[in-house]
C-alpha positions as CSV (number, residue, x, y, z in Angstrom):
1,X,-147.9,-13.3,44.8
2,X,-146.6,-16.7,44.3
3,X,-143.4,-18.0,45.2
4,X,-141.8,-20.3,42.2
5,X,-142.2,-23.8,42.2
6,X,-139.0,-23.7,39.4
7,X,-136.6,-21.4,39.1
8,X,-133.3,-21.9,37.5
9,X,-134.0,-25.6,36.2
10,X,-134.3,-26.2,40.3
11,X,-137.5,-27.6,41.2
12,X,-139.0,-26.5,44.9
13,X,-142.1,-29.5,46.3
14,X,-142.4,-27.1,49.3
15,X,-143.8,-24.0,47.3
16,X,-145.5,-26.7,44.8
17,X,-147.3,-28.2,48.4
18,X,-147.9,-24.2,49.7
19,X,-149.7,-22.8,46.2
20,X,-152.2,-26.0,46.1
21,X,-153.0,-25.3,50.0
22,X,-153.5,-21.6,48.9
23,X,-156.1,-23.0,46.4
24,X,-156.9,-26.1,48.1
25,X,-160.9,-24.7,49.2
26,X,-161.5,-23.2,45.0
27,X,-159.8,-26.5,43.9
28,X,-161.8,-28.5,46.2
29,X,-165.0,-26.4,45.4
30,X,-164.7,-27.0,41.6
31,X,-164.2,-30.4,42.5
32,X,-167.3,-31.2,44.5
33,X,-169.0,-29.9,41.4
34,X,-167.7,-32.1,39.5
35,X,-168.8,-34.8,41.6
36,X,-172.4,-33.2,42.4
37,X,-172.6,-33.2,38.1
38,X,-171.6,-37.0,38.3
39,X,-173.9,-38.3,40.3
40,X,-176.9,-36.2,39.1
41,X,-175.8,-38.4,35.5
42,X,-175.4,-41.7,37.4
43,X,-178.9,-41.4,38.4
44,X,-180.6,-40.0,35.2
45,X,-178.6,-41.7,32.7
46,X,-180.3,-45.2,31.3
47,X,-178.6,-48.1,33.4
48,X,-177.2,-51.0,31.5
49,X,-177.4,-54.7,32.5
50,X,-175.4,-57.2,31.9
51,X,-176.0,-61.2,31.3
52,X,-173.4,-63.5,31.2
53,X,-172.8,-67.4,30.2
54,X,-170.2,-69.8,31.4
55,X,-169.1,-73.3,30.2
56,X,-166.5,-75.6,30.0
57,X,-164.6,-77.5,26.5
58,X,-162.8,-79.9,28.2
59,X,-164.9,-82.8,27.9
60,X,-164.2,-85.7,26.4
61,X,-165.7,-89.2,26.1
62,X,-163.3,-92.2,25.5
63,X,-164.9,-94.8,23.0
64,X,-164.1,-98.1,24.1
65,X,-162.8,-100.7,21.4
66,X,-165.2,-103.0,20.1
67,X,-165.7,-106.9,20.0
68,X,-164.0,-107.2,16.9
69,X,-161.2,-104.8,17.5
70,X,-160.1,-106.5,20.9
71,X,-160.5,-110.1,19.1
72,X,-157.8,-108.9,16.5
73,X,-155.3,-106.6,18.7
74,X,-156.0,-103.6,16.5
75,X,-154.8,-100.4,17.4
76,X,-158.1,-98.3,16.5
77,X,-158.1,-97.6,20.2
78,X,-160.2,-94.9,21.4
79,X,-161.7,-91.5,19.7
80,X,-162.0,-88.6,21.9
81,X,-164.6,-86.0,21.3
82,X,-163.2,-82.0,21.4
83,X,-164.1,-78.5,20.5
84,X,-163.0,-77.9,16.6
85,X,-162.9,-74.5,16.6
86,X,-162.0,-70.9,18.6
87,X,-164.7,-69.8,20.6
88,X,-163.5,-66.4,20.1
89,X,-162.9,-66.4,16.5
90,X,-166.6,-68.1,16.0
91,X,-168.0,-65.1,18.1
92,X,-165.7,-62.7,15.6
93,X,-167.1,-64.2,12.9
94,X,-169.8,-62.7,10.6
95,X,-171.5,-65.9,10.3
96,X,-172.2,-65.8,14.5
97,X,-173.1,-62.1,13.6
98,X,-175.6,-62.7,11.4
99,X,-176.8,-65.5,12.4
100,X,-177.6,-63.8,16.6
101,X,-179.1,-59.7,14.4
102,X,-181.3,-61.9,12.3
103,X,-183.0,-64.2,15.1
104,X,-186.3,-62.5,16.3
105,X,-186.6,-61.3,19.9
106,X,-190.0,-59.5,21.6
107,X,-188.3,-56.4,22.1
108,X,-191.4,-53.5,24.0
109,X,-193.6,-55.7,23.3
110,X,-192.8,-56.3,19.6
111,X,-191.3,-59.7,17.6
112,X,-188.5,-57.9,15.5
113,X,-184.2,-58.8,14.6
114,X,-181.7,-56.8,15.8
115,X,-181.6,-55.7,12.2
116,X,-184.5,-53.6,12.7
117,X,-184.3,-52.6,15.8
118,X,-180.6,-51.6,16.0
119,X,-180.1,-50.4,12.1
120,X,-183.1,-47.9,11.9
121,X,-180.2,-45.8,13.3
122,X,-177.7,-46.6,11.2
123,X,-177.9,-43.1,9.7
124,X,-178.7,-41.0,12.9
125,X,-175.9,-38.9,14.1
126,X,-177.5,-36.9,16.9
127,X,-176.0,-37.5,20.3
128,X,-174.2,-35.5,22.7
129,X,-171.0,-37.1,22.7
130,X,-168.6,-35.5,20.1
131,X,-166.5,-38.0,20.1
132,X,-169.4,-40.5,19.5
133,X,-170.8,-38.0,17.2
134,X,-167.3,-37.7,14.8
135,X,-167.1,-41.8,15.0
136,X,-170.6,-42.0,13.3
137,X,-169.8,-39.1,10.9
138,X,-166.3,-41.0,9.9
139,X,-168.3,-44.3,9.6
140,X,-170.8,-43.3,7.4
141,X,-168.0,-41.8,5.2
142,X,-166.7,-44.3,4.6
143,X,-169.3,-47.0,4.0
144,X,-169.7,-48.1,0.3
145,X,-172.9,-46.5,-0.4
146,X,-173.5,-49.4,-3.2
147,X,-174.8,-51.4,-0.3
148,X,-178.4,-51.6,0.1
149,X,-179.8,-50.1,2.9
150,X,-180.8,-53.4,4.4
151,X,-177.1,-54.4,4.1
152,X,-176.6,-51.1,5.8
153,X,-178.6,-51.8,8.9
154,X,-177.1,-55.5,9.4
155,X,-173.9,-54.0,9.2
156,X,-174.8,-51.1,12.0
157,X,-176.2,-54.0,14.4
158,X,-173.9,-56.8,13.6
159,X,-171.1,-53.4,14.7
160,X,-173.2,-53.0,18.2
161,X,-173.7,-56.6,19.1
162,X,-169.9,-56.9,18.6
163,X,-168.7,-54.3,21.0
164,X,-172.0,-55.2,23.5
165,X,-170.1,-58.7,23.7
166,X,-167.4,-59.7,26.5
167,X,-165.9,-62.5,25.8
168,X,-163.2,-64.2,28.4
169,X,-161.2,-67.4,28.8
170,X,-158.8,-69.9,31.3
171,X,-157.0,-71.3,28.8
172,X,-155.4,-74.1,31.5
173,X,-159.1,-75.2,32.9
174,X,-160.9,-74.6,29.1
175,X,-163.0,-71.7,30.9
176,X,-165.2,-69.9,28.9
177,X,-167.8,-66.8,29.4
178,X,-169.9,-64.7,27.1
179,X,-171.3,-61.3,28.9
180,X,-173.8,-59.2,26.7
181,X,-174.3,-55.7,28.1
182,X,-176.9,-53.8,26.9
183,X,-179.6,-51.3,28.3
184,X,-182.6,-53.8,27.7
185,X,-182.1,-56.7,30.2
186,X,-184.1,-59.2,29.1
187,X,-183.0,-58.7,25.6
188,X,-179.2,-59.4,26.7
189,X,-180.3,-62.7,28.7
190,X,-182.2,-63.4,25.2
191,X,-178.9,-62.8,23.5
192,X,-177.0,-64.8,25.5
193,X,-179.5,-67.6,25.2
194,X,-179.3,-67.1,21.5
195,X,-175.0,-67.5,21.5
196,X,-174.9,-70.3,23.5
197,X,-177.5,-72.5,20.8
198,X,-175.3,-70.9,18.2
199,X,-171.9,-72.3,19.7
200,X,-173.4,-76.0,20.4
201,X,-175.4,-75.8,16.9
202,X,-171.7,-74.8,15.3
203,X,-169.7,-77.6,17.3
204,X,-171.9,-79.9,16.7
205,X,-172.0,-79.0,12.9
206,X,-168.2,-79.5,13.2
207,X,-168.3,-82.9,14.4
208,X,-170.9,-84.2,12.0
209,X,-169.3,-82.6,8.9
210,X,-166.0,-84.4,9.6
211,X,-167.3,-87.3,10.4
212,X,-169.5,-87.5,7.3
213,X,-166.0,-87.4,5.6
214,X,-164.6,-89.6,7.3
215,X,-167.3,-92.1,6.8
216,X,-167.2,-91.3,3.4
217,X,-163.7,-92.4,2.8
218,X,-163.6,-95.3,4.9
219,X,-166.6,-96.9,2.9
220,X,-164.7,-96.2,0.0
221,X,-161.9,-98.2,1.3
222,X,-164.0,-100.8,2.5
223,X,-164.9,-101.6,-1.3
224,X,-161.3,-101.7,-1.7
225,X,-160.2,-103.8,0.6
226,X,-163.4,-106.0,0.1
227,X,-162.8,-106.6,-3.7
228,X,-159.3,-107.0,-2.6
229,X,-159.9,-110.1,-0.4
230,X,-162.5,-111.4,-3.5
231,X,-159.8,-111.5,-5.5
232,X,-157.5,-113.2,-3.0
233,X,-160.0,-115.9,-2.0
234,X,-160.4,-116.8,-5.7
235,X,-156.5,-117.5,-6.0
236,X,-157.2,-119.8,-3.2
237,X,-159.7,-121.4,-4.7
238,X,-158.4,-121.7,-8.3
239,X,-154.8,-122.9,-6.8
240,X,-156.5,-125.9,-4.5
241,X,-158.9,-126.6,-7.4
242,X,-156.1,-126.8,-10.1
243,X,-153.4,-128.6,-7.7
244,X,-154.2,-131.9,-5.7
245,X,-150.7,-131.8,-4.6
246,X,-149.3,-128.9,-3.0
247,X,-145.7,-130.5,-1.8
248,X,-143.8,-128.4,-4.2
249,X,-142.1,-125.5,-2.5
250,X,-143.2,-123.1,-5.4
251,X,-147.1,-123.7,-4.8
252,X,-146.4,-124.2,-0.7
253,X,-144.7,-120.6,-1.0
254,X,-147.5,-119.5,-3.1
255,X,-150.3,-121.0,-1.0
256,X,-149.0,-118.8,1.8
257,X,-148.1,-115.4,0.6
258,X,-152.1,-116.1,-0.7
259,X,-153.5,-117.0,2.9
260,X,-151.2,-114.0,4.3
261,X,-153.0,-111.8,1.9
262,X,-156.5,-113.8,2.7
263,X,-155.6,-112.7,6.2
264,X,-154.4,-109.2,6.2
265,X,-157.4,-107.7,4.2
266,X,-159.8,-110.1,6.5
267,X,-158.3,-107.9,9.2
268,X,-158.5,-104.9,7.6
269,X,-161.9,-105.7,6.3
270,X,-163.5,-105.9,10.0
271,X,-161.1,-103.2,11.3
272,X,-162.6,-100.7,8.7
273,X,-166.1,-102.3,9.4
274,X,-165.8,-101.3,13.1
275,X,-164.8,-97.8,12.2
276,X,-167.1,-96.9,9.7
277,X,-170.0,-97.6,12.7
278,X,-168.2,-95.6,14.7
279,X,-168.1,-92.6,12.2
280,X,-172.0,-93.1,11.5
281,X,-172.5,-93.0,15.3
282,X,-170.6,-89.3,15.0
283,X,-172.1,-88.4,11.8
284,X,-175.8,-88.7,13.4
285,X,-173.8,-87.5,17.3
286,X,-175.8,-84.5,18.8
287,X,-173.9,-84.1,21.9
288,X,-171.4,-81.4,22.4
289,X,-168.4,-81.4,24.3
290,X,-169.3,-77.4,25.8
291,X,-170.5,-78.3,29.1
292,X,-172.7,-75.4,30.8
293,X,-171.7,-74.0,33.9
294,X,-173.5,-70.9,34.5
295,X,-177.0,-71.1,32.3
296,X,-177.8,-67.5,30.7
297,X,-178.7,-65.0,33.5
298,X,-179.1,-61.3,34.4
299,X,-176.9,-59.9,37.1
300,X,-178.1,-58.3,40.1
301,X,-176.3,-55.2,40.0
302,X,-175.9,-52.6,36.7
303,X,-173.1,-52.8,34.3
304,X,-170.3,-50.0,34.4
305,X,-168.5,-48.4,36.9
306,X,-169.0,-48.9,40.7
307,X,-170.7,-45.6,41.9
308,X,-168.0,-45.3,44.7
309,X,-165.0,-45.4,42.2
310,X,-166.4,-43.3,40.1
311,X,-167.1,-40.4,42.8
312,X,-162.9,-41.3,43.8
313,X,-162.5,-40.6,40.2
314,X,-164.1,-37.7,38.9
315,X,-162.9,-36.2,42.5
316,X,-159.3,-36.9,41.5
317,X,-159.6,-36.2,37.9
318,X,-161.1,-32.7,38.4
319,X,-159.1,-31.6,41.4
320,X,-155.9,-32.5,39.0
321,X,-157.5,-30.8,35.7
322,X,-158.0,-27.9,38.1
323,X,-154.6,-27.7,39.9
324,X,-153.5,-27.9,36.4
325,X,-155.5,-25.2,35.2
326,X,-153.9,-22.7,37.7
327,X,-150.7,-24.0,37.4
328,X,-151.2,-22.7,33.6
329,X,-152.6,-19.6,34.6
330,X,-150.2,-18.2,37.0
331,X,-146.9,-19.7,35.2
332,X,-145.6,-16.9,34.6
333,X,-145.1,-16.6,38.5
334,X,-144.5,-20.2,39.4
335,X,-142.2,-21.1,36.6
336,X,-139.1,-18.9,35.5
């Protein structure tokens, strides 16, 4: 017979602490079970591994002013070189997705994608996990079934690369690192390898792409401005050719707002010059400003939770479910 741990909306800790010590050894007991069942899983289960990148995007290279652009004061200054684009919005992206499933890897001894090896179980629903079990059910519910079957699978392993990715960042230091888990180790160092091309092949495509536009308008401008100081130059030359006296104030104030305008497109004329080399240079640039830390590797020790914590866990977890198992049993004894 139990005394009540609340009676009369009054709450008593002391006959709380005396019924767990009365079932402290059965609690304990069920507990060590729990723990024994653990660890039997720890060992048996398939271990994952997990590989891991790390780079900085904070790099930039300062172009120094040319010849030209020092001789005439002009404020083209420098260009700085910079990461375009989120890293974790590329890594999001389908395009990252389908460009990492549909690379090949040697996976058991075999060249296949992810594709294959990933969506040949797009459709297989057996697994012990019911949770896992009425997520795959749900899924496959509600995927349009005018898909092809190919689209299918892509879809599966472009879903399992996405969750196998970790991907973290120090915002203040530009800090980044990719971690693949995954059960196969070599094929998550093979990953890894395979975002990190991705990421410089992307940035790279950034920087070239712009600068292709920008090269494109500033020739354009160039024509301008050089058909622009044609024309100028022949005012010049049909003004001194048609006037051997240029005393008169109308052809002296003439004569100048001509050489200002001889002058100004000169100006811009080598300014532009300078920058459209400096946009080819970009256009044609295969540096990147990600700068590799850690290069892809496999960590020493398995992915998931620390065997320690999760003994301390499962100990805790089960002694509570069982405590409150008992308190459910008995409450019409401990609560009244």
């Amino acid at each position: 017979m139990y005394k009540p741990i609340i009676e009369n909306d009054e709450v008593s800790f002391n006959n709380f602490w005396i019924f767990a010590m009365i079932n402290f050894k059965r609690l304990l007991s069920i507990s060590l079970i729990g723990v024994f069942l653990f660890c039997f899983y720890f060992l048996i289960k398939t271990p994952s591994y997990s590989s891991k990148i790390s780079f900085y995007t904070n790099y930039t290279e300062s172009v120094s002013p040319s010849f030209l652009t020092s001789v005439l004061g002009a404020a083209a200054g420098g260009s700085s070189k910079g990461l375009k684009f989120s890293i974790e919005h590329y890594t999001d992206s389908d395009r990252f997705l389908n460009e990492i499933v549909e690379q090949k890897y040697i996976i058991e001894g075999n060249t296949t994608t992810l594709v294959d090896y990933w969506g040949k179980d797009f459709n297989n629903f057996i697994t012990l996990n019911p949770i896992s079990f009425l997520s795959k059910v749900n899924k496959n519910l509600m995927l349009n079934k005018k898909i092809s079957d190919l689209d299918q699978k892509r879809h599966f392993a472009k879903e399992k690369l996405s969750k196998s990715i970790k991907y973290s960042e120090d915002r203040l230091l530009s800090h980044h690192e990719v971690v693949v888990t995954l059960k196969n180790q070599e094929l998550s160092k093979d990953i890894v390898t395979n975002i990190h091309k991705s990421m410089l092949k992307y940035s790279n495509e950034v920087t070239n792409i712009k600068a292709s536009e920008k090269r494109i308008f500033i020739d354009g401008r160039i024509q301008q401005i050089k058909n622009d100081l044609e024309n100028s130059e022949n005012k010049m030359i049909d003004l001194l050719q048609n006037n051997r006296d240029l005393s008169s104030p109308i052809l002296l104030v003439k004569k100048e707002r001509i050489q200002r305008e001889i002058a100004l497109f000169s100006q811009l004329y080598l300014s532009l010059s300078d920058k459209l080399e400096s946009a080819k240079i970009d256009e044609k640039d295969t540096t990147s400003p990600i700068f590799l830390l850690d290069s892809p590797s496999i960590s020493s020790y398995k992915a998931g939770v620390e065997f320690y914590k999760g003994v301390i866990f499962v100990l805790f977890f089960v002694f509570m479910l069982a405590l409150s198992f008992e308190l459910y049993n008995n409450r019409q004894q401990l609560f009244k």
